[in-house]
C-alpha angles and dihedrals in degrees: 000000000000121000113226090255087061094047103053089043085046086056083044094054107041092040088049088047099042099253109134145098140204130222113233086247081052081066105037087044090053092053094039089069112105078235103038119232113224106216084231084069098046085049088047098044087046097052090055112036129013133157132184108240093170131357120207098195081160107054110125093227090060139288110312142170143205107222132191114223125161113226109240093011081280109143084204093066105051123176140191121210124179107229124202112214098180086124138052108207095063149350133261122215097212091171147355141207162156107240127236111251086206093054098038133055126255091277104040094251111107140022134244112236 
């Protein structure tokens, strides 16, 4: 099991290397935003800053994350994208989003129930 030290290297490393994929909702996801997300920024985002928020090791599709990035490097734009992790040899963006600062806490990690 990877530690989250190894994962958000692991999302470093394949988006810096251009192994990734993204699910068609990933997409759809990126152009339904009032400000529209083009996938370049989420890879990019993604290559220089990641941290696990929640990790669902136990999700019968495969072993996903929710990560924080910022777009741009700019703390003011966070996103968060689900990651799948089921194999090694890249990532998949299943989706993408700007949180909701009425349903996340002041520094995108964790929700308010």
């Amino acid at each position: 099991m990877l530690e989250r030290e190894e994962i958000e290297r692991h999302i470093r490393e394949m988006c810096a290397k251009k192994r990734f994929h993204f699910t068609r909702h990933a997409i759809d996801e990126c152009f339904s935003e009032p400000e529209p997300i083009e996938p370049e920024e989420v890879i990019e985002a993604l290559a220089n800053y990641v941290e696990v928020v929640e990790d669902y090791r136990d999700d019968p599709r495969g072993h996903s994350c929710l990560v924080l990035t910022f777009e741009s490097g700019k703390e003011d734009k966070p996103l968060h994208v689900l990651v799948g992790l089921r194999d090694p040899r890249t990532i998949i963006v299943i989706t993408v989003y700007r949180p909701d600062p009425t349903l996340w806490s002041s520094d995108w990690k964790k929700r308010r129930w």
